[in-house]
C-alpha positions, 0 to 999 in steps of 0.5 A, a space after each residue: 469541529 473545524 473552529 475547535 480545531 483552528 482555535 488549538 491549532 493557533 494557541 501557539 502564535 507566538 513560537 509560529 510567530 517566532 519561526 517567522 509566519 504571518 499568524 493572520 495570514 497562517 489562520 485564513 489558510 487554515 480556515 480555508 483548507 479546514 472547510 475545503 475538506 468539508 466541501 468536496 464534491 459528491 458524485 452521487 448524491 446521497 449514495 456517495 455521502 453514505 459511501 463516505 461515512 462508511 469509508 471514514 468507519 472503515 478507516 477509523 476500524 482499521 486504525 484501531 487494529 492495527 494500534 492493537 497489534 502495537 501493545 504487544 510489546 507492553 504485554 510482553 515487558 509489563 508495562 515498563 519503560 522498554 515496553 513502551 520503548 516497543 510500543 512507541 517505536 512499533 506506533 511511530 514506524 506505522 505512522 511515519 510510513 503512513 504520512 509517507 504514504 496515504 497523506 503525501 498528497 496533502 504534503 505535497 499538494 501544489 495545486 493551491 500555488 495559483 491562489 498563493 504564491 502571487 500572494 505576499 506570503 513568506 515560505 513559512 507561512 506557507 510551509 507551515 499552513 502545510 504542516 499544521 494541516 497535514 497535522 490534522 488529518 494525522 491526528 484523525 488516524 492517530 487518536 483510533 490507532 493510539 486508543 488500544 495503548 492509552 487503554 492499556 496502560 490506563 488499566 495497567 499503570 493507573 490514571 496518572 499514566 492515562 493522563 500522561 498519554 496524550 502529551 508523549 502521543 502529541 510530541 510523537 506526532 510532531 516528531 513523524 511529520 517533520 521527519 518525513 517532511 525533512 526526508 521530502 524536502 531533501 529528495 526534492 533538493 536532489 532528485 528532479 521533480 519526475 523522480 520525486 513523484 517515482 520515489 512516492 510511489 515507491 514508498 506506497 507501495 513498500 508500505 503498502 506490502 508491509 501493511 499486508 505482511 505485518 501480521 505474520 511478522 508480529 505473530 512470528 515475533 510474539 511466538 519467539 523465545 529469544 524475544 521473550 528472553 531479552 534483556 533490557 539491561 542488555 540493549 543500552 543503544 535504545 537511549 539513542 532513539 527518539 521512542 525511547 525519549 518519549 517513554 522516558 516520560 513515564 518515569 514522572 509517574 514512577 515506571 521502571 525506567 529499565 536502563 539507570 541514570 536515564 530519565 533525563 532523556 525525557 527531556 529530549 521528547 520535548 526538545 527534539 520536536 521543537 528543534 526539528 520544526 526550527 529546522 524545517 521551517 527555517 532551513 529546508 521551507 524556502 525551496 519548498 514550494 518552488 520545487 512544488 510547482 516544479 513537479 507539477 509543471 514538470 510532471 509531463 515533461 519530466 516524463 518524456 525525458 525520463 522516456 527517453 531512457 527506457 527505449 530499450 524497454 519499449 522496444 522490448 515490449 513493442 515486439 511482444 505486442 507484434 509476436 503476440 498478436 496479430 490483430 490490430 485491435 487486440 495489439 492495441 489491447 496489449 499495448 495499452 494495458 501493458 503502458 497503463 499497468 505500468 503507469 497506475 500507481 493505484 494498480 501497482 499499489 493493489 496487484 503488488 502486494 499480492 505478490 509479495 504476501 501469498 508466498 509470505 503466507 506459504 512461508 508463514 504456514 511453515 512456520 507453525 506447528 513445533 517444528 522450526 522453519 528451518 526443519 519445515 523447510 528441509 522437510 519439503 521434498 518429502 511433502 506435495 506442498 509444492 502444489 500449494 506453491 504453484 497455484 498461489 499465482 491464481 490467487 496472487 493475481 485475481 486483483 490484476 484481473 479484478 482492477 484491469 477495467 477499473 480506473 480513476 481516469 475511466 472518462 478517458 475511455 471514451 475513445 474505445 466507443 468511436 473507433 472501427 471495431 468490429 469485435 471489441 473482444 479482440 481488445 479484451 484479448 490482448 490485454 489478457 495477453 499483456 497481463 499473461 507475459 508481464 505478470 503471469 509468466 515472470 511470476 510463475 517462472 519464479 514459483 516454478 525455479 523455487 520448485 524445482 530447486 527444493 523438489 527436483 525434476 519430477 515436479 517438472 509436469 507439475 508445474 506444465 499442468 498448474 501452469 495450464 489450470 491457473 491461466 484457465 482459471 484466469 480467462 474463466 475470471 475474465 470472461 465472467 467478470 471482466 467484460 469492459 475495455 482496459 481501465 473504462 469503468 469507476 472503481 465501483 463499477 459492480 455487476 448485480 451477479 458478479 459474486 455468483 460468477 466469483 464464487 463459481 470461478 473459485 469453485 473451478 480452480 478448487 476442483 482443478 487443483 484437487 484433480 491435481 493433488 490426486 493425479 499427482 502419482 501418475 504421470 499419464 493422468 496428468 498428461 491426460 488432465 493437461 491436454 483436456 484443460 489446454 482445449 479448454 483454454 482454447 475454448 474459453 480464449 475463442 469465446 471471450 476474443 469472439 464478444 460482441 459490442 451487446 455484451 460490451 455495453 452491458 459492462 459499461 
C-alpha cells in the first residue's frame, strides 16, 4: 500500500520540481515517514495490535457518519449545484476543523529537525514532504466520510457524476490542507511559540464541542421551514466560496447550475489549489520550520514566561487549597489536580464538551414537538423542568470524575508511592475538593442563576437540595470507581466490575432526583431529603478520605 501511495504521490515531479523541491530528496522522505507510520511500537503485544485495528474500524465508522450527516443538503435541493454547494461546504467545515485538530501533530511535528535540518534540505522540500504526508493520513478520513456523497449522487445523477466525484473530492483535499496550513504558518509568524501551541488547543477543543453539538444542530436545520423554502436564485454571494467553485464542476455532466452564467467558476476549483500551493511553498514555507523548532525548544520556557503573568491566579488558587484543607496531603492533592486539569489538553478536550453539550441537550429538547423554542421557553415556569436543568451537572461532570486518574504521562506518578503518606486517601480527597471548587461549584452556579431567573425564588431549596444529591452522587462515583492517585494510571486502566459499580452509581442518582421530583410540592420534605442526603456525604466523604495504601494498590 505505502508504494502505491508514494508512487501517485510522486506522479507530479515535475510541478513539486517547479516549486522548488528536491523530488529525490521529497521521495526518501516520504519513504520514511510512510513506513514509520507502519512501525509504531506496540505495548502490548498482540492485545494492542487487535486494540489498533478495532481503533482504525472505529475510526473508519465514525467518518462514515458524520459523511452522512453532509447529504442532507443534496436531499433537500435535489441533486443540483446549490446541493452540492450545501454538501461541499458541510464536508469542507468537518474536514478543515478536522486537519486543525486530530492531525496538527503530524503538521507541526518537529521532532524529525534533528535528522533534517543539519541536512541539506531547502524549506520546500521539507515543508512539502510535510503537506504531502499530512495528505495521506487526510485521505484515510476523507474516502469514509466522502463514501455517503459519492453514493448519493451515483444513484441520483448517474455514472458520470460517480465518476466525476473523486476529481472536485481530490481538489477539495488540497484546498483545506493548505488553508489550514496558511492559517498555522500565519500564527507562528505572530504569535510566540508558547502561544501557538495555546491556540491549538483551543481549536481541539472548539471542534471537539462541535462534533458532539452537530447533531442538534443539523436536526434543527432539516426540521426548518425557511430553509426548506429557500431560494437559490436568492443567494447569489454563494459564487464567492471555493465549495461552490467545486460544485460547479458538475455542470460538465449537465446539473442544473442553479445561478446563470456561472459555470465557469468551475474552473476556480482547479486554479485556486494550484495557487494556494504556489503561495504556501514559496512564500510562508521558509520561516516554517525555524518557528517549529522554536515551539519545541520553547515549549518549557515559553511557559514559565507565560507563569509568570498568571500570579494573580496562582495566587487565587494557593489560597483555596490552604482554605480547603488542612491536611498536607490532601493540599497536595488539590494542588496537583487543579494544575493538571489545567494543563491536560486530553482532559479539558473530554470534560469540556460535556459542559457545553448537556445543556445544548436540554435546549434541543425544547425544540421538539409543534410548539417553537420560543414558546417552549416562555412556557417553563409553568413546568418542574428546572429539575432537569439542576441535575445535567451529574451527568455533564462523570468524565471529570472518570478521566481524573487517567494520564498518558501515568509513569510519572511514580512519586506518590515513596512519599511518607500515611493515608493516601487524604490525597484522593483533595482532588475531590479541586474538582468540586473548579468545575462543580462554577458550573452549578450558572444552572442554578439560569434558574432562578426563568422560575423565580421558589426553586431557591431546589437547587440547595440537587446541589447536595449531585455531589453525593459524585463521591459515591469516587469512592466505587476512582481509587488511584490524580493522573497514575493509562487511559485503559479498567476494573473487572467497574460497569457494576457505574450502573449502581447511576441507579442512585436516578433514585434521588425521583425523591426530588415527588417532594418537589412540600417544603418540609425537601428540608428533610437534604439533611439525610448532607449526612450521607459526610459518611461517604469520612470513608473515601479514610482509604488504605490495600485499596490503593488494587487500583494501580
Amino acid at each position: 500500500m505505502n508504494k502505491l501511495l508514494l508512487s501517485l504521490l510522486m506522479l507530479p515531479s515535475k510541478m513539486w520540481r517547479a516549486m522548488g523541491a528536491d523530488t529525490d530528496q521529497l521521495k526518501a522522505i516520504l519513504d520514511v515517514k510512510l513506513k514509520m507510520d507502519d512501525r509504531k511500537p506496540m505495548a502490548m503485544g498482540r492485545a494492542q495490535k487487535k486494540q489498533s485495528k478495532n481503533n482504525l474500524v472505529l475510526h473508519t465508522v465514525m467518518a462514515a457518519i458524520a459523511g452522512a450527516l453532509c447529504i442532507f443538503p443534496l436531499l433537500m435541493f435535489r441533486y443540483d449545484v446549490f446541493g452540492l454547494f450545501g454538501y461541499f461546504t458541510i464536508l469542507m467545515f468537518l474536514l478543515t476543523f478536522s486537519l486543525t485538530t486530530d492531525y496538527a501533530n503530524v503538521l507541526v511535528d518537529s521532532r524529525d529537525k534533528f535528522i533534517l535540518l543539519p541536512r541539506p534540505l531547502n524549506e520546500s522540500t521539507l515543508f512539502l514532504a510535510r503537506m504531502l504526508h499530512l495528505f495521506v493520513y487526510v485521505f484515510r478520513t476523507v474516502l469514509p466520510m466522502a463514501l455517503p456523497g459519492w453514493i448519493t449522487l451515483g444513484l441520483a445523477g448517474g455514472w458520470q457524476a460517480a465518476i466525476l466525484f473523486p476529481i472536485p473530492l481530490v481538489l477539495m483535499v488540497f484546498m483545506c490542507i493548505f488553508i489550514v496550513n496558511g492559517a498555522y504558518v500565519l500564527i507562528l509568524k505572530f504569535a510566540s511559540p508558547a502561544r501557538f501551541k495555546n491556540i491549538i488547543a483551543s481549536f481541539q477543543i472548539v471542534f471537539t464541542i462541535f462534533s458532539a453539538s452537530a447533531y442538534y444542530l443539523i436536526s434543527g436545520a432539516m426540521n426548518s421551514t425557511m430553509l426548506r423554502e429557500l431560494n437559490p436564485a436568492d443567494l447569489k454571494w454563494v459564487v464567492y466560496f471555493p465549495s461552490y467553485w467545486l460544485a460547479a464542476c458538475w455542470t460538465w455532466v449537465g446539473f442544473d447550475a442553479a445561478l446563470p452564467h456561472v459555470g465557469w467558476l468551475s474552473v476556480l476549483a482547479i486554479v485556486f489549489p494550484v495557487v494556494c500551493m504556489w503561495i504556501a511553498i514559496k512564500k510562508l514555507a521558509p520561516a516554517f520550520s525555524a518557528k517549529l523548532a522554536a515551539a519545541e525548544s520553547m515549549g518549557d520556557s515559553g511557559n514559565a514566561v507565560a507563569g509568570r503573568g498568571r500570579t494573580s491566579r496562582r495566587s487565587l488558587f494557593l489560597k483555596l487549597a490552604n482554605a480547603t484543607n488542612k491536611n498536607d496531603a490532601a493540599r497536595a492533592g488539590f494542588i496537583i489536580t487543579w494544575l493538571q486539569t489545567g494543563r491536560s489538553r486530553a482532559f479539558k478536550m473530554k470534560l469540556y464538551p460535556s459542559l457545553v453539550t448537556a445543556p445544548l441537550y436540554f435546549v434541543f429538547l425544547l425544540s421538539q414537538g409543534k410548539r417553537s423554542l420560543v414558546e417552549n421557553i416562555a412556557l417553563l415556569p409553568t413546568t418542574q423542568k428546572h429539575l432537569f436543568l439542576l441535575y445535567i451537572p451529574a451527568f455533564a461532570l462523570l468524565n471529570c470524575m472518570h478521566y481524573l486518574p487517567r494520564s498518558e504521562q501515568y509513569k510519572a506518578a511514580w512519586v506518590y508511592y515513596p512519599a511518607p503518606l500515611e493515608t493516601p486517601g487524604f490525597v484522593l480527597a483533595g482532588a475531590f475538593k479541586a474538582l468540586w471548587v473548579k468545575f462543580f461549584a462554577p458550573y452549578m452556579a450558572v444552572i442554578a442563576t439560569i434558574v432562578l431567573y426563568l422560575w423565580g425564588g421558589r426553586a431557591a431549596m431546589d437547587i440547595v437540595l440537587a446541589a447536595v444529591n449531585v455531589t453525593l452522587f459524585a463521591l459515591c462515583m469516587m469512592y466505587l470507581t476512582v481509587k488511584a492517585f490524580p493522573f497514575s494510571v493509562t487511559e485503559e486502566e479498567k476494573g473487572t466490575d467497574a460497569g457494576v459499580r457505574v450502573l449502581a452509581t447511576f441507579s442512585l442518582i436516578a433514585v434521588l432526583a425521583a425523591g426530588h421530583y415527588f417532594a418537589v410540592s412540600i417544603w418540609w420534605l425537601k428540608l428533610t431529603f437534604t439533611g439525610l442526603s448532607l449526612m450521607m456525604v459526610l459518611y461517604v466523604w469520612l470513608s473515601y478520605r479514610g482509604l488504605q495504601w490495600d485499596k490503593i494498590k488494587q487500583a494501580t
